[in-house]
N, C-alpha and C positions, 0 to 999 in steps of 0.2 A: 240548238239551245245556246244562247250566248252566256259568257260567263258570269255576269251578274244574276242572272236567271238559274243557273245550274247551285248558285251561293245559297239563295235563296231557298231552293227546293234541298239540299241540302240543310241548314240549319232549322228548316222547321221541322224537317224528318229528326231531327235530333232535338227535340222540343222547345225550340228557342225560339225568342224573337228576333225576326231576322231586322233587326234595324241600330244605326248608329248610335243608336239611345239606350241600345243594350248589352251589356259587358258581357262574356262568358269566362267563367275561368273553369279548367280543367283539374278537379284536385283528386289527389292521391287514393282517395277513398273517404267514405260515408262518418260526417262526425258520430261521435259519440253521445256524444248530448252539445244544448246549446245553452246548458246550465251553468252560470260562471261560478270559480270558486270549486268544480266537481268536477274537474277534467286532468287530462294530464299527457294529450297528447294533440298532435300538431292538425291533424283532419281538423277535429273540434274549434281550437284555437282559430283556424283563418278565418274561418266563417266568424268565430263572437266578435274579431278582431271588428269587424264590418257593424255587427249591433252594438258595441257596449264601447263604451270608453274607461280608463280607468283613471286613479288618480294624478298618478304622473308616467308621462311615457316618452321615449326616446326619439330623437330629431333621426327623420329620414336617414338611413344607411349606416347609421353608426350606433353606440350605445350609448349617447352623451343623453342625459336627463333633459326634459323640455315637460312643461306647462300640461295637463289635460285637464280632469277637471279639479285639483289642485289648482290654485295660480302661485302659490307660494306654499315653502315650507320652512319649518326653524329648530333646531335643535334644543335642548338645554343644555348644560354646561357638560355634565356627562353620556349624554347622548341615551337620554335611557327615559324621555321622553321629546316625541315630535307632533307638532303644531303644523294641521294644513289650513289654508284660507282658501275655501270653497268659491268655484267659478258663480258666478251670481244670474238669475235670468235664463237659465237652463232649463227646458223638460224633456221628460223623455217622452217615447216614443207615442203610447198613450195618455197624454195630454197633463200628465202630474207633475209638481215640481224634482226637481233634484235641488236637497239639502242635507244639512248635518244629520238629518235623520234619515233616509237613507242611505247614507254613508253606513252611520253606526247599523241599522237594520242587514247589510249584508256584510257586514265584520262580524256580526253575532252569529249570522246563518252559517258564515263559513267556519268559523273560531268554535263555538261555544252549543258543544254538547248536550245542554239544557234548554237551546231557546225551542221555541215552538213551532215556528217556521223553518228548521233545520231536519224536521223528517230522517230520523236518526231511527234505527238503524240501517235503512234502506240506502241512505246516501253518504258517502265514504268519508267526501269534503277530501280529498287527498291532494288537493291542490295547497290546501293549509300549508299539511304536511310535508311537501316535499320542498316547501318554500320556506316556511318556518317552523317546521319540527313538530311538536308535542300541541293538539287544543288546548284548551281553558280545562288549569288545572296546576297542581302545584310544579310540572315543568315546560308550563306554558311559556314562552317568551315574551306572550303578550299579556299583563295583566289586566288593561281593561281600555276601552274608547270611550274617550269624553265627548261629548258636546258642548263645546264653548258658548254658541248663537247658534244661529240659522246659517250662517255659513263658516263655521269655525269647526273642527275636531280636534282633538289633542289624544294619542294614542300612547300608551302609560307603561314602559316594558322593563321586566324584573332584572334586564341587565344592558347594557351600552351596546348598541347595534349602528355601527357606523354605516352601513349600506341601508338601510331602513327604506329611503326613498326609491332608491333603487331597486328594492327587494318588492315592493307593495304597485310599482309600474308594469310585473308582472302582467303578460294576458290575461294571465287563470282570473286577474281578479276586476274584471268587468264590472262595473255598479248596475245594476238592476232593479226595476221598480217595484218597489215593496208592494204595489197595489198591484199588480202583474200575479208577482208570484203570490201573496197571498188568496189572489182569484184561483191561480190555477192548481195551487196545494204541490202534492205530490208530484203531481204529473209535467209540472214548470220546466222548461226544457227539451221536450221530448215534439215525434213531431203533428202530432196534434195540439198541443199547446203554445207552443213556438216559445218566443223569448223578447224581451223587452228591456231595449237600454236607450241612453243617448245618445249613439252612435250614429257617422252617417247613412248608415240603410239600415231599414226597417224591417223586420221580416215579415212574409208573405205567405208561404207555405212549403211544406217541407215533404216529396215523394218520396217513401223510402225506399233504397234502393237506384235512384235515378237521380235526383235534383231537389237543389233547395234556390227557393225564390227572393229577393230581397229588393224593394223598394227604395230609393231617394229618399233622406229626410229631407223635406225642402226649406227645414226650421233649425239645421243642424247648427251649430253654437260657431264653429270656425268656416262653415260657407256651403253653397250647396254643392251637394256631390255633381262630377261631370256626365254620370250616366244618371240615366232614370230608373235603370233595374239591371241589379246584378245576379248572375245565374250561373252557381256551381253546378257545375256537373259533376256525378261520380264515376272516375274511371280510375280503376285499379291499376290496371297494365298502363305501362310507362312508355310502351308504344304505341299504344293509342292513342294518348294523349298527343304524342307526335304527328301521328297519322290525321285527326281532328284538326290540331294546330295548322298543319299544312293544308289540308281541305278549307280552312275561314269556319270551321263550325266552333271552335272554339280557337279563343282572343288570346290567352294566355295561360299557361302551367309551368309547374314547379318537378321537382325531384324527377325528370328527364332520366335515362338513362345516359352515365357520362359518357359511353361509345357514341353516343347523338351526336357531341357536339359536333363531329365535322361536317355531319349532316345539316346540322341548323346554320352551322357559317356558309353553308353552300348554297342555300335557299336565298334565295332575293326577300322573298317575303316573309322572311323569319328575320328574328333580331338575338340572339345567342346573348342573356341576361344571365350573370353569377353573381349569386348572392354568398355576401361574404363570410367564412369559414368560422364558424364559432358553435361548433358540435363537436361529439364523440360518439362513435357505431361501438358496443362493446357486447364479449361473450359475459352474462353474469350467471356465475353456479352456486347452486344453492348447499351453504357449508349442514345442512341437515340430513343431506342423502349420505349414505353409508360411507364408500367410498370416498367422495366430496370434503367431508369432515377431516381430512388431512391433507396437512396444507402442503405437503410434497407431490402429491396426488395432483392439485390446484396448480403447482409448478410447471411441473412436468405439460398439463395442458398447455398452459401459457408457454412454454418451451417449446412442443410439439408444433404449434402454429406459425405458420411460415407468413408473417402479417406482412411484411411486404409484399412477398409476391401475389396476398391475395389484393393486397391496396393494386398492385402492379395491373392484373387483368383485371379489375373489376372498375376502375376509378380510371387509370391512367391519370394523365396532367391533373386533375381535380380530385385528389386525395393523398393524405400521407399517413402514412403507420410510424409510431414512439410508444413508448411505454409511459404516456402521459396521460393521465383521467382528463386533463383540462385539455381546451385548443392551442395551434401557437398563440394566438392574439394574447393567451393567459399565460405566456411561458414564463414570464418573472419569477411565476410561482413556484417552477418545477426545481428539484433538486437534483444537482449536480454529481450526489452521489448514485442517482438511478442510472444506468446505463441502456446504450437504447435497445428498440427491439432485439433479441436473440433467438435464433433458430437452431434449435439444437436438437434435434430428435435422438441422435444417442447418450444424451446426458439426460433427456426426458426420460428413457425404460431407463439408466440405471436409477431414476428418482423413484418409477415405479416400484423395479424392485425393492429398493429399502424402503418402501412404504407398504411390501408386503401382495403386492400384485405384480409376479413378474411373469405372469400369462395374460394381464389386461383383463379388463372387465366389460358391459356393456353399461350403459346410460342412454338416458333420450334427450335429445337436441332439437329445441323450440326454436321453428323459424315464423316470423310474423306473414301475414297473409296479404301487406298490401305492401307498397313501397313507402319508404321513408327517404329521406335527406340524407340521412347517415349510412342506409342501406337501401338504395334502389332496385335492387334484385335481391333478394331476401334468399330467396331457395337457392341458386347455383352458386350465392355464398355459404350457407349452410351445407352445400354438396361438399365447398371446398374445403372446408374445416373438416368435415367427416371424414376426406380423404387423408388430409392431413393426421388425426386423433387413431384412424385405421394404422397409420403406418407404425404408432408405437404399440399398439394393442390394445387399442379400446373402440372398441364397435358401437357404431354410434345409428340411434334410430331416429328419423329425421322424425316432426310433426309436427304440423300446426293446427289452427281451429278460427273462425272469425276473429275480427279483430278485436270487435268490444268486450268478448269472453275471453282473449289471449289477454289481454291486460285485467281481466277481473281473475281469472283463475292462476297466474301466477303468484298472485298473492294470496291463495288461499292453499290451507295443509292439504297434503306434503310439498305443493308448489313444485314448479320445474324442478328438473335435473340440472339442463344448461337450457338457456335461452339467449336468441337475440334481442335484443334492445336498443335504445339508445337516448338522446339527448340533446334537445337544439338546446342553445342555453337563453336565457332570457331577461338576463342581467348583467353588465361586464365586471365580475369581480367572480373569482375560484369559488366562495364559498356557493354560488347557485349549480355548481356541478358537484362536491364536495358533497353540503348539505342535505343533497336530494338522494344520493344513496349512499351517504353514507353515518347520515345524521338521524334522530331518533325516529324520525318521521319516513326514512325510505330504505329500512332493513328485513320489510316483511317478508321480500320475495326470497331476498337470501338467505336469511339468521346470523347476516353477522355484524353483531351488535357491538361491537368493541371499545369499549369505555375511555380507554387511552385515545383512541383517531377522535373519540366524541370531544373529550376533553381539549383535545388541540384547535379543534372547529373552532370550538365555543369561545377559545382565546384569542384564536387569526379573526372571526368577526364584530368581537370587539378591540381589536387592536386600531389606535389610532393613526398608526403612518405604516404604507406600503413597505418598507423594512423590516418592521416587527410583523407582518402579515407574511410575507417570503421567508423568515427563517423558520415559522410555525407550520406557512401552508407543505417547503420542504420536508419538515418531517413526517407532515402526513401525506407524501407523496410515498416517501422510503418505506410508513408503514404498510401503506395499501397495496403497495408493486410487491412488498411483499409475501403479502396474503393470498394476490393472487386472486381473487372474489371477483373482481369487475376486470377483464382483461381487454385492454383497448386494443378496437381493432383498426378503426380509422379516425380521421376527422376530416372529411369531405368541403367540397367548397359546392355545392347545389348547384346543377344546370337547372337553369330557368329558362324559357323563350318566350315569346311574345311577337306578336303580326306587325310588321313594319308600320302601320296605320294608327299603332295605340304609343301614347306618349306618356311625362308623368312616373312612370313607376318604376320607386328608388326602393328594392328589395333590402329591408334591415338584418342585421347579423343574427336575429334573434325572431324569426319568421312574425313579427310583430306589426308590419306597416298594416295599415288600411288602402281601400283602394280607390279611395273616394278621388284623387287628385289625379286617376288617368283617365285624359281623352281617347278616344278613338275617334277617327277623323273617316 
């Protein structure tokens, strides 16, 4: 059997269409939903990225603002309302127009607790929430979206938000066709209903468990995609993905494991892709569990944990450990008085002791089920912490659970103990890692609500010049390192790879590209 023949018989054994016209990407694990506005994690996001557009989104590989279906936008004097002018001549996928009124149709769905089409209390909308805080209500941010015309909005906010454009380019917030989700009700998103945007593919159908389908728009607004069908696959394991990748049955994938890369610079037919470093992998403990609730207790964790050397074997070249919530690319923000990582396990028990546990206690330790960006091996990184947390005295029970229940029952009572987590970011400015746990909107898992870090937010986001934003975002660096609540453990830079045949794909910092612009040849 010669080798195009053996290619062949391989990718239809793996359900694909074996032809130039069709992409495969290998992703991390099975979306969530494919409902925009109700998600909050990265599986979900790549795929809507491919159906929906939003209104404004970032130029290939960087986080500089560009055109979507905004073409323009405009402030008023105090920035506390913005004005978009709607791309004109757009529909989406089933054959309806996009205008100001579905704009405003899926700001209400997401925003606004009362609309009708928001299927409350089934659907969380936590995308709102970790992006801009509080829905519709008297600590809403947003107090209301207008309709100027048929291609005009002007959206109406209770206080000065300088990153506003930035904030709403957001993936979570995909435009979707009112007549879509009005057909489909409740079930909008999921995978017998699929999902409907103006993006360039269209979705096709969704096996759960294995594979989601997505077609060519051939009417897309910025040109036609270079494949005719794109085909995630679901593979968990991060060597598979590898093993796939080198077999031709799958085109390209993300969060590799970073031991890979020498492997993939070795391969002729691989191309070793990093996508640039703008996350945070962290331990978050929840200040409502017994022990937890004292913030010496929180120290001593943070003390106990040897985060270099776990960045050291688990990242190598592609990760660093600081005691920074933000990435470097954010460093501006961070404060000179935080000192960096410390490993101190005998200063760790004597915290325990004066906090009243100087025999250790146990706890349980959430580690997630698929690989992430921020954490590509999940378990024999929660091995290492455990060993580490063992050595001061506290015995730790590892566990997990699926992925779309590990993000739904951490936020529900008594919620973890510790969990892993983490955070692409999706904006370039602090307040999108800040805000999102630690603003009103992303405290549930933890309980800690802390009105002063709230208060300093609310002032570094609307502060007018990056000066006054770095001496605010400073001290809500000082106060959060020393709370100790979110303990950072890395910030990764993503092994990506791709078949030397596929061209086009400029990985963004904020796992936001679309894929419509790669060839495979």
């Amino acid at each position: 059997m010669n080798a195009r023949k053996l290619l062949l018989g391989l990718a239809l054994a793996a359900g694909t269409q074996a032809s130039a016209a069709t992409l495969v990407y290998g992703a991390g694990g099975e979306p969530v939903t494919l409902e925009s506005g109700n998600l909050n994690d990265t599986n979900s996001a790549i795929v809507q990225n491919q159906i929906y557009d939003t209104l404004t989104r970032v130029r290939p590989g960087t986080t500089t603002l560009a055109p979507g279906l905004a073409t323009s936008w405009t402030p008023n004097a105090d920035r506390t309302a913005w004005t978009f002018n709607l791309r004109r001549n757009v529909k989406f996928h089933d054959g309806t127009p996009f205008n100001a009124d579905a704009v405003v149709f899926n700001v209400n769905r997401w925003w606004d607790p009362a609309f009708a089409s928001g299927y409350r209390p089934q659907k969380t909308w936590e995308s709102w929430r970790l992006i801009f805080g509080e829905p519709r209500g008297k600590d809403s941010v947003l107090k209301s979206i207008r309709k100027d015309g048929e291609y005009q909005v002007t959206f109406l906010l209770s206080r000065p938000l300088a990153n506003f454009p930035e904030m709403i380019s957001v993936n979570f917030f995909g435009i979707a066709s009112p007549a879509a989700v009005r057909k489909a009700g409740a079930s909008y998103g999921t995978p017998g209903a699929g999902a409907v945007g103006t993006g360039p593919y269209m979705f096709r159908s969704w096996t759960s468990g294995a594979q989601i389908n997505l077609a060519a728009n051939p009417s897309y607004w910025a040109g036609k995609p270079r494949s005719d069908t794109l085909l995630f696959r679901f593979l968990k394991d991060p060597s598979a993905r590898l093993n796939e990748l080198k077999t031709g049955t799958v085109d390209f994938a993300c969060d590799l494991n970073p031991d890979s890369l020498k492997a993939v610079r070795a391969d002729k037919n691989l191309t070793a892709v990093l996508r640039p470093s703008f996350n945070v992998g962290f331990l978050s403990l929840n200040v409502r569990q017994e022990q937890l609730k004292n913030a010496k207790v929180r120290q001593a964790i943070s003390m106990a944990l040897n985060r270099k050397a776990i960045v050291d074997a688990f990242w190598g070249e592609l990760g660093v450990a600081d005691n920074s919530f933000v990435p470097p690319a954010l460093a501006w923000a961070n404060s000179k008085k935080v000192a960096a990582t410390a490993y101190n396990p005998e200063a760790a028990r004597k915290l325990l002791r004066e906090a009243g546990y100087p025999n250790g206690f146990t706890l349980d330790l959430w580690y997630m089920p698929v690989s992430r960006p921020y954490f590509p091996t999940p378990k024999p990184i929660a091995e290492a912490m455990a060993a580490d947390l063992a050595d001061i005295g506290i015995k730790v029970n590892l566990k997990t659970e699926d992925w779309a229940k590990y993000l739904e029952d951490r936020n529900k009572a008594p919620g973890f103990d510790m969990y892993m987590i983490g955070w692409s970011g999706q904006y370039g400015a602090p307040s999108n890692f800040y805000d999102a746990f630690y603003g009103p909107g992303g405290t549930q898992d933890s309980g800690f609500d802390n009105a002063q870090v709230q208060d300093l937010l609310t002032q570094a986001s609307s502060a007018k010049s990056r000066g006054q934003q770095a001496e605010l975002y400073a001290r809500v660096h000082e106060l959060t390192n020393a709370a100790a609540v979110r303990i950072p453990i890395v910030h990764s830079r993503p092994l990506c790879a791709a078949r030397s045949n596929l061209t086009g794909w400029v990985p963004n910092p904020a796992n936001s590209e679309q894929f419509w612009t790669i060839t495979k040849k």
